[in-house]
ROTORVO-435281 format. One record per residue (C-alpha): chain; residue in three letters; residue number from 1; x, y, z. Coordinates in Angstrom, 1 decimal. Each point is the difference from the previous one (the first is absolute). Layout:
! ROTORVO-435281
+----+-----+-----+--------+--------+--------+
| ch |  aa |   i |     xx |     yy |     zz |
+----+-----+-----+--------+--------+--------+
|  A | Ala | NUM |      X |      Y |      Z |
...
+----+-----+-----+--------+--------+--------+
//
This chain:
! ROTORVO-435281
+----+-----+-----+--------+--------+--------+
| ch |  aa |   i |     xx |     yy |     zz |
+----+-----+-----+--------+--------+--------+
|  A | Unk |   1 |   -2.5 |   15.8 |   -5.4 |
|  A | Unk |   2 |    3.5 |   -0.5 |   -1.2 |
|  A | Unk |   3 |    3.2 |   -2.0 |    0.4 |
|  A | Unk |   4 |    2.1 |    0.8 |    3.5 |
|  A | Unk |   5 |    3.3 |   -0.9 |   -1.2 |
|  A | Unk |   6 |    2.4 |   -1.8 |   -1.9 |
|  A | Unk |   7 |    0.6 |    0.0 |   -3.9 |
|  A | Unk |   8 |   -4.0 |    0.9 |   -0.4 |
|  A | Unk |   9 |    0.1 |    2.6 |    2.2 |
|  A | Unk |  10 |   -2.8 |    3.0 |   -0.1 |
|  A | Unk |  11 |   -1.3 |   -2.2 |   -2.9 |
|  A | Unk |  12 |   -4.2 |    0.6 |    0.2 |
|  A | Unk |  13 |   -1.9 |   -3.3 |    0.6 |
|  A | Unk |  14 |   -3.8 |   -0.5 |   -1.3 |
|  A | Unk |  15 |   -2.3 |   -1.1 |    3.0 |
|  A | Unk |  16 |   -4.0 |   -1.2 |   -0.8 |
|  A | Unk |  17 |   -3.0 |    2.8 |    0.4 |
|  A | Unk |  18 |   -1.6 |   -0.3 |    3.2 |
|  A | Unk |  19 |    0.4 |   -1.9 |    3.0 |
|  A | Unk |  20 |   -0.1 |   -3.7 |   -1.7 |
|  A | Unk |  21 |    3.7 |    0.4 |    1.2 |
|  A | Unk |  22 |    1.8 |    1.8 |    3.1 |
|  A | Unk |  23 |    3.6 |    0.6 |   -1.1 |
|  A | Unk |  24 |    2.9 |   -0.3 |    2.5 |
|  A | Unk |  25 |    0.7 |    3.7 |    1.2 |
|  A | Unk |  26 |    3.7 |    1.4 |   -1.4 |
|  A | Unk |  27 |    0.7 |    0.3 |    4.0 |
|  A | Unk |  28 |   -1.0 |   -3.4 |    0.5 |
|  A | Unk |  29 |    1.9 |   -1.8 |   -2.9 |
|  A | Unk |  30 |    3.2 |    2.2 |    0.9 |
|  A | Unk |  31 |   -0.1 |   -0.9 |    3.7 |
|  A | Unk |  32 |   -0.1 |   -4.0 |   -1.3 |
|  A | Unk |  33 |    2.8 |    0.1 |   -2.6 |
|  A | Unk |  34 |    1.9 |    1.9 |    2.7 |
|  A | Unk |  35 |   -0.5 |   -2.8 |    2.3 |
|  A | Unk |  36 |    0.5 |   -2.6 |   -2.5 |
|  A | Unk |  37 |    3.6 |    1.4 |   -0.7 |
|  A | Unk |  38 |   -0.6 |    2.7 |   -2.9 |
|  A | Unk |  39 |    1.7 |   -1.8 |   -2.9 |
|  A | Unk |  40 |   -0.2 |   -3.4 |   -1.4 |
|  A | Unk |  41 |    2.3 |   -2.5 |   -1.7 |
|  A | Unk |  42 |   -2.0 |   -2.1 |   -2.5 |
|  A | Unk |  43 |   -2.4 |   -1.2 |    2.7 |
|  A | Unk |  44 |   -3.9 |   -1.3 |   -0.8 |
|  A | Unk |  45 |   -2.4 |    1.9 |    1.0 |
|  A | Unk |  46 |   -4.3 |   -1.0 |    0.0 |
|  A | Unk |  47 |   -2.1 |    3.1 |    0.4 |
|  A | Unk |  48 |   -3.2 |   -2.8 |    0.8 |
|  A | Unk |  49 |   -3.0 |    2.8 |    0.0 |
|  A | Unk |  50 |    1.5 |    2.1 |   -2.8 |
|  A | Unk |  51 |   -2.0 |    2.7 |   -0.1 |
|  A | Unk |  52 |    1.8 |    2.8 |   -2.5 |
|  A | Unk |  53 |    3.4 |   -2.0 |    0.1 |
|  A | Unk |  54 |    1.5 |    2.5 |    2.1 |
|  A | Unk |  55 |    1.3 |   -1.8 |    2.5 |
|  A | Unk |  56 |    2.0 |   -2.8 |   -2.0 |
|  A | Unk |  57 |    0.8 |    2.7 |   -2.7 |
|  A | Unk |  58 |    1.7 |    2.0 |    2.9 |
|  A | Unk |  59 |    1.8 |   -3.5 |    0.5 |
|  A | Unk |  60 |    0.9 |   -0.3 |   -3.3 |
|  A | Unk |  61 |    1.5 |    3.7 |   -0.2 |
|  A | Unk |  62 |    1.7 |   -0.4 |    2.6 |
|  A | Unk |  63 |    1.8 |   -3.0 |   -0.9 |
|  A | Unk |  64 |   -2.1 |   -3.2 |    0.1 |
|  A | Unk |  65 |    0.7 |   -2.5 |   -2.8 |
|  A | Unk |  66 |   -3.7 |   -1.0 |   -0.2 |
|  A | Unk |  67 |   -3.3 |    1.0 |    0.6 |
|  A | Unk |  68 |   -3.3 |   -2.4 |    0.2 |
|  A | Unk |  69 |   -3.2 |    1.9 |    0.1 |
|  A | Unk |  70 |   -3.1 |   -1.6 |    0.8 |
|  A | Unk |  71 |   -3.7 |    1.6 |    0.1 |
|  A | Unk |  72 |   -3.0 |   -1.2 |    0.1 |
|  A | Unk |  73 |   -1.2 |    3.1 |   -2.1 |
|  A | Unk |  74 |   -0.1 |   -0.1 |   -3.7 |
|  A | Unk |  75 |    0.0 |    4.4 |    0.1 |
|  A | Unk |  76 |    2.9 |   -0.3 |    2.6 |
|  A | Unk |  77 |    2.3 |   -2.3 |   -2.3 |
|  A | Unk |  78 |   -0.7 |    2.2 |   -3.0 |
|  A | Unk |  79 |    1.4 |    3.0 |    2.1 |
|  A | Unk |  80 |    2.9 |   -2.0 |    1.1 |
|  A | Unk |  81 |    0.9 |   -1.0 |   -3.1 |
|  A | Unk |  82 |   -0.4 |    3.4 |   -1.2 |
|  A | Unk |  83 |    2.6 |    1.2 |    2.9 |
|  A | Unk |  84 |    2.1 |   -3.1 |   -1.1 |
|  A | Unk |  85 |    0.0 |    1.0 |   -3.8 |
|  A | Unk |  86 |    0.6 |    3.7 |    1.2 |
|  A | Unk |  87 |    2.7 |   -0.4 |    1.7 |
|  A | Unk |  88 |    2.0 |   -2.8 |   -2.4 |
|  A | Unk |  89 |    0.1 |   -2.7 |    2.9 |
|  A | Unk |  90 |   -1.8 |   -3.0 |   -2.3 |
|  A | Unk |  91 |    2.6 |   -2.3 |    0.3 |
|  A | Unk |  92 |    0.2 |    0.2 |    3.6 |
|  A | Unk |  93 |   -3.5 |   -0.8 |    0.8 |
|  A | Unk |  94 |   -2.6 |   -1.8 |   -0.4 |
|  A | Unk |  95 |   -4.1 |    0.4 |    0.8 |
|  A | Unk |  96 |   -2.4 |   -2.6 |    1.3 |
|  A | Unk |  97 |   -3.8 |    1.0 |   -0.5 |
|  A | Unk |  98 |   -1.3 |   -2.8 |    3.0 |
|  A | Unk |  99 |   -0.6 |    0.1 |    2.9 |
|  A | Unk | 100 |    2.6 |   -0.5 |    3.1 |
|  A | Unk | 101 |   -0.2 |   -3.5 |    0.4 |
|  A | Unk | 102 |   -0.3 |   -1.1 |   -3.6 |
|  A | Unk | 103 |    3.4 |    2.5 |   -0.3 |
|  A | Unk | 104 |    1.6 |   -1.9 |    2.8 |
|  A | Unk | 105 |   -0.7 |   -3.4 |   -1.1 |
|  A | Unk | 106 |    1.5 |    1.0 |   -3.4 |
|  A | Unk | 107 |    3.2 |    1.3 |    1.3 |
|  A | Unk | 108 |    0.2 |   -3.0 |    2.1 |
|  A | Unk | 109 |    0.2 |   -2.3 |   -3.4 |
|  A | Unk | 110 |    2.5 |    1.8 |   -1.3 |
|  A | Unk | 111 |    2.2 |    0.1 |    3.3 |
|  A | Unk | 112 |    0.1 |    3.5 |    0.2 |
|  A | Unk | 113 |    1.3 |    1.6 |    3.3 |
|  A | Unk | 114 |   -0.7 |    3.7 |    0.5 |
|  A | Unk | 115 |    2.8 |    2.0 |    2.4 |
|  A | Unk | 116 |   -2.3 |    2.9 |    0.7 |
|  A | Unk | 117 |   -3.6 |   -0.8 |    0.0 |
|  A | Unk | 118 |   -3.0 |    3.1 |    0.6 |
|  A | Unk | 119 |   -3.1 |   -0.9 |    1.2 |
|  A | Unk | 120 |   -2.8 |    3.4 |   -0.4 |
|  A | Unk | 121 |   -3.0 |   -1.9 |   -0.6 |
|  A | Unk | 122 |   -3.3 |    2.4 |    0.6 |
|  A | Unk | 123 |   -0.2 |    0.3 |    3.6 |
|  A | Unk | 124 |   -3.6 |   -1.1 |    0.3 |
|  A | Unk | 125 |    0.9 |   -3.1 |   -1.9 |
|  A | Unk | 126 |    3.0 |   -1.3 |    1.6 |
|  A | Unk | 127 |    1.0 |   -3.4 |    0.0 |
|  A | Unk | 128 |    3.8 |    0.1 |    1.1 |
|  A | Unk | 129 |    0.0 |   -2.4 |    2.5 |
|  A | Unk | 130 |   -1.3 |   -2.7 |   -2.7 |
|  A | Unk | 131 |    2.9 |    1.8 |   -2.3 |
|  A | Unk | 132 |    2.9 |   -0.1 |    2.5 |
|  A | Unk | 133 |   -0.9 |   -4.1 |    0.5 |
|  A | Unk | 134 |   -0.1 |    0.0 |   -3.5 |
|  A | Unk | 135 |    3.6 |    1.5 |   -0.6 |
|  A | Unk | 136 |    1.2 |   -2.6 |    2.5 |
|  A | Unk | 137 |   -1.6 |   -3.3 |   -1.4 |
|  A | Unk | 138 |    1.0 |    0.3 |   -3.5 |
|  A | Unk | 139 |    3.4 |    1.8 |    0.9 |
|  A | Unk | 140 |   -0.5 |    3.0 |   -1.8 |
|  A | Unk | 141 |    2.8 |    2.1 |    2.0 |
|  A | Unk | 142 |    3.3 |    0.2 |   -0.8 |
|  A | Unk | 143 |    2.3 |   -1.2 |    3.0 |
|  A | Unk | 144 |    0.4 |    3.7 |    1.3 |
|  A | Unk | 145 |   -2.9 |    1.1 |   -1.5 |
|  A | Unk | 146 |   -2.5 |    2.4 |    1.5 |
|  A | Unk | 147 |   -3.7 |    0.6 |   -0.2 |
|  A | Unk | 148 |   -1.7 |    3.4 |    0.8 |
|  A | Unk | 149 |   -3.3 |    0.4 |    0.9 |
|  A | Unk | 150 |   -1.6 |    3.7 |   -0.4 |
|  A | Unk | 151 |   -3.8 |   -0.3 |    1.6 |
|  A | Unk | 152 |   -1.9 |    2.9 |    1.9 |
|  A | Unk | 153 |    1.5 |    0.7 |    3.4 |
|  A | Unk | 154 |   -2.3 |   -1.5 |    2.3 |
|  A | Unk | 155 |    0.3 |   -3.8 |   -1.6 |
|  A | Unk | 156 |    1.3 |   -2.8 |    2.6 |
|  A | Unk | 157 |    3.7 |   -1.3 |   -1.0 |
|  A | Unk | 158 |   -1.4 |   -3.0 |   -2.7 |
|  A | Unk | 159 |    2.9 |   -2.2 |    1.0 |
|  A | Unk | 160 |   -0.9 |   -3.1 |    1.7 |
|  A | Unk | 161 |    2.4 |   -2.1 |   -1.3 |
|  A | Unk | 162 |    3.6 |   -1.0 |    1.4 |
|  A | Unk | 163 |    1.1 |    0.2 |   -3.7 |
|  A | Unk | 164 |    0.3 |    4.2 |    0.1 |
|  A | Unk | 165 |    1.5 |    2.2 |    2.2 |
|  A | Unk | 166 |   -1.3 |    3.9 |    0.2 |
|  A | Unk | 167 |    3.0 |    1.6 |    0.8 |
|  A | Unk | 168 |   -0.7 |    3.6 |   -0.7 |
|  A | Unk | 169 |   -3.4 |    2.2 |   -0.9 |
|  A | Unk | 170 |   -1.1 |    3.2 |   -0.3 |
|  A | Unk | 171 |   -3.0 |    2.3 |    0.0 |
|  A | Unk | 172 |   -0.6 |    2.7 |   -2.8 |
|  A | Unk | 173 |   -3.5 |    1.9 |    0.9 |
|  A | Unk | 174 |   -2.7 |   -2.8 |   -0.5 |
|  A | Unk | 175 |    3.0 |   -2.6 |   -1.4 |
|  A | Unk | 176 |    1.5 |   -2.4 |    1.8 |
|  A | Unk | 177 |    3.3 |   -1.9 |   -1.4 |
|  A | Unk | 178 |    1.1 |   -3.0 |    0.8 |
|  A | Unk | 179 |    3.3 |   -1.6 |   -0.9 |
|  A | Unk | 180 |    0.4 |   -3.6 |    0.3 |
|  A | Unk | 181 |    2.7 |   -2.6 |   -0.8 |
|  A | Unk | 182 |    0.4 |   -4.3 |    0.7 |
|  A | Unk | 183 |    0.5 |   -0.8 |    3.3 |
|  A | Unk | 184 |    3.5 |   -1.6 |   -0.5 |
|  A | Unk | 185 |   -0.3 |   -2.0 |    3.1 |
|  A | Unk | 186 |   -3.7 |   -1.9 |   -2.1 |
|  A | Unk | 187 |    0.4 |   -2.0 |   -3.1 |
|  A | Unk | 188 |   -2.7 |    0.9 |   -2.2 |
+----+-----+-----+--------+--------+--------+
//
């Protein structure tokens, strides 16, 4: 596993032994920056099912300001701090050891607002239907913020909320990606 693009480029990243952890395929994280826009201004990102890090360290190579990473592993934060310490992004990150809901509440206190927000919790335990109502009631998203959900392909859109608008996805073999943003039209 390694870093796509940006100022990290080809830069190695440590993932956990086993399969405690499925990391997002280089295909799949390269077809979501693409569609996210490639490069980034400063923006927040929250990589909410960390795994390695890879995904909000790709963020943060590739120009995010910030990076939140929460896991509910105590073996997956010590890798992504590892990855953080490895590649010199400490001060633009921070790792939560909890688990998702405890993370969002504690964002929510300290009025943070992510622009870029990637959900890849393990597919048999997903609960992103709870999460996306979650993102919504304590205002978590940035005004033209987006969320990204990566769960396995056959999953039913978790969206039943007038909050979100899907308005692009994607499948990848046995991944599907879905891109959402606020419905502009529904005040959350």
């Amino acid at each position: 596993m390694r870093i796509i693009a940006g100022s990290c480029r080809s830069r190695p990243l440590k993932t956990l032994r086993g399969e405690a952890t499925r990391p997002t395929l280089d295909q799949v994280r390269e077809a979501v920056f693409s569609s996210l826009g490639e490069t980034f201004d400063g923006q927040i990102f929250l990589d909410l099912y960390a795994g390695s890090g890879a995904m909000g360290l790709e963020a943060l190579s590739r120009g995010c300001g910030y990076c939140w990473f929460v896991d509910v592993s105590r073996a997956a934060c010590g890798i992504i701090r590892e990855n953080i310490r490895t590649l010199d992004m400490a001060e633009k990150s921070q790792v939560l050891n909890c688990r998702d809901t405890a993370a969002l509440n504690l964002l929510a206190r300290r009025g943070i607002q992510a622009d870029l927000i990637y959900l890849d919790p393990p597919y048999e335990k997903q609960q992103n239907r709870k999460i996306l109502h979650l993102l919504a009631e304590k205002n978590l998203v940035a005004e033209d913020g987006r969320v990204i959900i990566e769960s396995a392909r056959d999953d039913a859109d978790p969206n039943d909320s007038a909050c979100w608008v899907c308005y692009k996805e994607a499948v990848y073999g046995i991944t599907r990606i879905r891109y959402y943003r606020k419905n502009q039209e529904e005040k959350l």
